[in-house]
C-alpha positions in Angstrom: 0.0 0.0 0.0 2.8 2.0 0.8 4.5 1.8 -2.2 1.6 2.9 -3.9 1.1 5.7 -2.7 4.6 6.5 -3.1 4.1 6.0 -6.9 1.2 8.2 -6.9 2.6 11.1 -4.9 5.7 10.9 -7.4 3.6 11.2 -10.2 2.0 14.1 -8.7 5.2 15.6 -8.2 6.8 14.7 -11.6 3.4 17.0 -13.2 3.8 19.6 -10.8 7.7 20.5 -12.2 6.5 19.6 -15.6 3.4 22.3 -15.9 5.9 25.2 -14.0 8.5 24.0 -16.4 5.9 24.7 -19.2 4.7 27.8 -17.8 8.7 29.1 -17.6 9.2 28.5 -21.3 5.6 30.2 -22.7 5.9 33.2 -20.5 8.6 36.0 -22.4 8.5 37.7 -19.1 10.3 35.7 -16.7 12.0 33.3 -19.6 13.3 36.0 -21.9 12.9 39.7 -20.6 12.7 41.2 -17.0 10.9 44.8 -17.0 11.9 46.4 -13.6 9.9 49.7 -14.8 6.9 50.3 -15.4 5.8 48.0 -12.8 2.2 46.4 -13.3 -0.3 48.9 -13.0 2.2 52.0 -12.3 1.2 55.2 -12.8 3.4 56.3 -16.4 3.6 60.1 -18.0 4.6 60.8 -21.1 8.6 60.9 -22.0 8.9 58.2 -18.9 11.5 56.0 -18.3 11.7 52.4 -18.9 14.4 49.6 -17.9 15.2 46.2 -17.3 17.0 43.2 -18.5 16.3 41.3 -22.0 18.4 38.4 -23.5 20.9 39.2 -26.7 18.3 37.0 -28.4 15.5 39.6 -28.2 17.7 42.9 -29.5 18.4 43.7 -33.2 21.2 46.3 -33.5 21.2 47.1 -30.1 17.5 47.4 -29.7 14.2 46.7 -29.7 10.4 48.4 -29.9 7.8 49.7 -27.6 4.6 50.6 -28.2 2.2 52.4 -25.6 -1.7 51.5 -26.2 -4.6 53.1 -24.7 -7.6 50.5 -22.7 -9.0 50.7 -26.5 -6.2 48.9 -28.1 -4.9 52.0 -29.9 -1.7 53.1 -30.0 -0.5 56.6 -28.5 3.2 55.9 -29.0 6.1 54.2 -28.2 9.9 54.3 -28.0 12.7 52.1 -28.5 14.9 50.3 -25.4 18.7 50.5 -25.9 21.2 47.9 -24.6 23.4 49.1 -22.0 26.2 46.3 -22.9 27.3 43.9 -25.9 24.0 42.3 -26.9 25.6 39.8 -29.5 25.2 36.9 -26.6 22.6 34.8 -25.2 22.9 36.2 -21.8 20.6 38.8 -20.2 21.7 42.7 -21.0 20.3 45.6 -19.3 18.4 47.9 -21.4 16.8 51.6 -20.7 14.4 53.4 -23.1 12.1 56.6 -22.9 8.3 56.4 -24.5 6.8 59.5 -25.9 2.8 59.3 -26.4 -0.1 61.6 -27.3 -2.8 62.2 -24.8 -4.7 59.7 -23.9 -8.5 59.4 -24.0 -8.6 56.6 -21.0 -6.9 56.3 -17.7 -5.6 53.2 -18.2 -3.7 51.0 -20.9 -0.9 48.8 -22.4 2.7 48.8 -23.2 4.3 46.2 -25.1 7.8 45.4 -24.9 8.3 43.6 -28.4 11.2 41.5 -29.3 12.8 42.8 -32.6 11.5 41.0 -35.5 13.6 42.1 -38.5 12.6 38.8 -40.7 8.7 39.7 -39.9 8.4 36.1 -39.5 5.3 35.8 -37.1 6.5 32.3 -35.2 9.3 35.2 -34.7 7.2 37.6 -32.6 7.3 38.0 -29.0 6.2 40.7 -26.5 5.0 41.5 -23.3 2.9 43.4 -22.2 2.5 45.5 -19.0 -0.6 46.8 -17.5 -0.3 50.8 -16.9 -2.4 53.6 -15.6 -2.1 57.3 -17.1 -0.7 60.4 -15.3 -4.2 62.5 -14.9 -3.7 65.3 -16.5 -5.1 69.0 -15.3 -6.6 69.6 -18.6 -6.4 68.0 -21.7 -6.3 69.1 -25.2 -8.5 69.6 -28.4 -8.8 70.9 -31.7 -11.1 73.3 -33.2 -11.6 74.2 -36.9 -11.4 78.0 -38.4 -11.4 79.7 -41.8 -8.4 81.9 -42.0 -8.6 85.0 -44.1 -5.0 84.8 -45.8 -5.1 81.0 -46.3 -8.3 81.0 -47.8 -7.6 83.4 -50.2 -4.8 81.1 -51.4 -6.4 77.8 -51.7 -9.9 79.2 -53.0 -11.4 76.3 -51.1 -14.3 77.5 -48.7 -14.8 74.4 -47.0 -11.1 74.6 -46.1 -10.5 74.6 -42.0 -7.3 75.4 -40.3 -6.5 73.6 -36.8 -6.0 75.6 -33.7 -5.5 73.9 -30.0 -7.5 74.6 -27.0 -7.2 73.4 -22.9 -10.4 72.3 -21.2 -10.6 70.3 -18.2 -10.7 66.6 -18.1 -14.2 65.6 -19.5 -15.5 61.8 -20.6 -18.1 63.9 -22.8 -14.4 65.3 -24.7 -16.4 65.6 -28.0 -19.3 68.2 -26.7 -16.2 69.7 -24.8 -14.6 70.4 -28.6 -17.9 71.8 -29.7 -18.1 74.2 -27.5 -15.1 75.7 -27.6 -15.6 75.9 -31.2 -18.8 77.7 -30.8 -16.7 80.6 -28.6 -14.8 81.5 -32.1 -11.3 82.7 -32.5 -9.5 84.7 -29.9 -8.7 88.4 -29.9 -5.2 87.7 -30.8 -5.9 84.4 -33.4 -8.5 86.8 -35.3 -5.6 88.7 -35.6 -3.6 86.3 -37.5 -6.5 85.7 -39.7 -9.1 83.7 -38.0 -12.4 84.1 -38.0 -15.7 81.1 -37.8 -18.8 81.3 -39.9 -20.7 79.7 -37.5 -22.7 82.7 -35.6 -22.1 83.9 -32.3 -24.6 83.0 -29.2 -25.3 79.4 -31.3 -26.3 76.8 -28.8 -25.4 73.1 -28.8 -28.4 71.6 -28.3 -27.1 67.7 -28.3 -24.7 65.4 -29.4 -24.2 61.7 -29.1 -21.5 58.8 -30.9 -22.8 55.5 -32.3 -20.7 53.1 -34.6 -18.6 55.6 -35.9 -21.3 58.6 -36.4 -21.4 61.7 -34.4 -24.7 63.0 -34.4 -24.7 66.9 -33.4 -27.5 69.0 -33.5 -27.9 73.3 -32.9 -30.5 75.6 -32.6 -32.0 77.3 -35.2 -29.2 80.1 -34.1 -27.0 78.7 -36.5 -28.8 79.1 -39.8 -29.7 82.8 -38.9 -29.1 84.8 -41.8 -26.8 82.4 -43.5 -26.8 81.9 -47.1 -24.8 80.3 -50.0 -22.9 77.5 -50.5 -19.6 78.5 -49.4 -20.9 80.0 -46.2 -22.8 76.5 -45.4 -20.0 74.9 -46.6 -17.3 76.7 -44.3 -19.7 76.0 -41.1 -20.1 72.3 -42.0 -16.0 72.1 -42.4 -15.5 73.6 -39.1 -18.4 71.3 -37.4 -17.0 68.0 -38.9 -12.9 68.7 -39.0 -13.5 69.1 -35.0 -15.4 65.8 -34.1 -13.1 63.5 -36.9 -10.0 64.4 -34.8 -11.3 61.8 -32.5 -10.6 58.2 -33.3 -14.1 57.0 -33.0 -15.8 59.4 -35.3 -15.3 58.0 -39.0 -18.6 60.5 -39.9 -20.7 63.2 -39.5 -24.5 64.2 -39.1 -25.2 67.5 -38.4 -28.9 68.7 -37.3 -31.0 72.0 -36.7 -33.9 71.6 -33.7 -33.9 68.3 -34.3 -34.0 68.2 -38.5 -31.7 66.7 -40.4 -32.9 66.9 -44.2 -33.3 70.5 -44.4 -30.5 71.7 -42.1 -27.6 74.2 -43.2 -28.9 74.4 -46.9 -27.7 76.9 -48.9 
């Protein structure tokens, strides 16, 4: 009886080193590359630091990417991580890096520490990938859409918009946010630079919702007050639709008056 159970205990024991033996070898991060920072979950700004320890195996010239990914799967930005030492060897080689990103749109997300793939081989490819939170900013930014008297004149185009950047504070609802700074118009000192907005002053943003790609905005009747001809419809469409597509999940836009879509903005 004895013995048996000394079989079956050794069997037990021979699975449990084989499974941790398979886990070692599938996981990159413990087998292949230690990240020291950012730790799971850390708090990262952009222009951080990273650093840890890779094997030769996973540098190309000295290097190798990273990519930084929003909780959407989209990425911000990236860097590359240098080796600090000879990387032509099979050992582990300390490596340090700095990733730039644009602002994010979610508190949390991704980077991916990816083992150089010069053959773009897929049964090549390797990463990891570390769990990260986003440095809250105090405001955040967005663009808003203008005419602009001398670079009008040049292109001839009147549905032609010119960026300019504006700081609000941290909002989910960033889209309205851009919307209504667009409805305050130029500045004093951009309208002096050639600025201006065909959209009237005192227009209201009545609504504005985003569904499978399709911002749906809608005014009030403020906006069609004494507006007439194509190119002045045309100019106030531009600016409306060039500020909601600089977000990544409006492909579209539908713009309304009180609720009407058919008739809205027509020259």
């Amino acid at each position: 009886m004895w013995k048996k159970i000394t079989l079956i205990l050794l069997f037990v024991a021979l699975n449990v080193v084989f499974f941790a033996w398979l886990n070692r070898n599938n996981s990159p991060r413990t087998a292949d590359i230690k990240i020291d920072k950012p730790l799971a979950g850390e708090v990262v700004k952009n222009l951080s630091e990273v650093r840890g320890k890779a094997k030769g195996t996973w540098y190309f010239e000295g290097s190798f990417p990273i990519k930084v990914l929003d909780a959407n799967g989209i990425e911000i930005g990236g860097g590359l991580a240098a080796a600090l030492g000879d990387w032509m060897t099979e050992e582990y080689v300390d490596f340090t890096g700095t990733v730039e990103f644009a602002e994010p749109e979610t508190e949390t997300g991704v980077m991916e520490f990816r083992r150089d793939n010069p053959s773009g081989l897929p049964e090549h490819d390797k990463k990891v990938k570390v769990p990260i939170k986003f440095e809250k900013p105090k405001t955040m930014a967005v663009r808003v859409y203008f005419g602009n008297k001398t670079k009008n004149a040049k292109v001839e185009d009147c549905s032609v918009a010119y960026e300019l950047e504006r700081r609000v504070e941290p909002t989910m609802a960033i889209a309205r946010a851009a919307i209504n700074e667009l409805l305050k118009g130029p500045t004093a000192e951009e309208q002096k630079d050639g600025y201006y907005s065909s959209i009237n002053s005192g227009v209201t943003l009545k609504s504005i919702k985003i569904e499978d790609g399709v911002a749906y905005v809608d005014f009030d009747k403020r906006i069609e007050e004494a507006v007439g001809g194509s190119c002045r419809t045309a100019a106030i469409r531009s600016e409306i639709t060039n500020t909601l597509k600089q977000f990544y999940s409006v492909k579209s836009v539908v713009i309304s008056v009180e609720g009407r879509v058919e008739d809205a903005l027509q020259p």
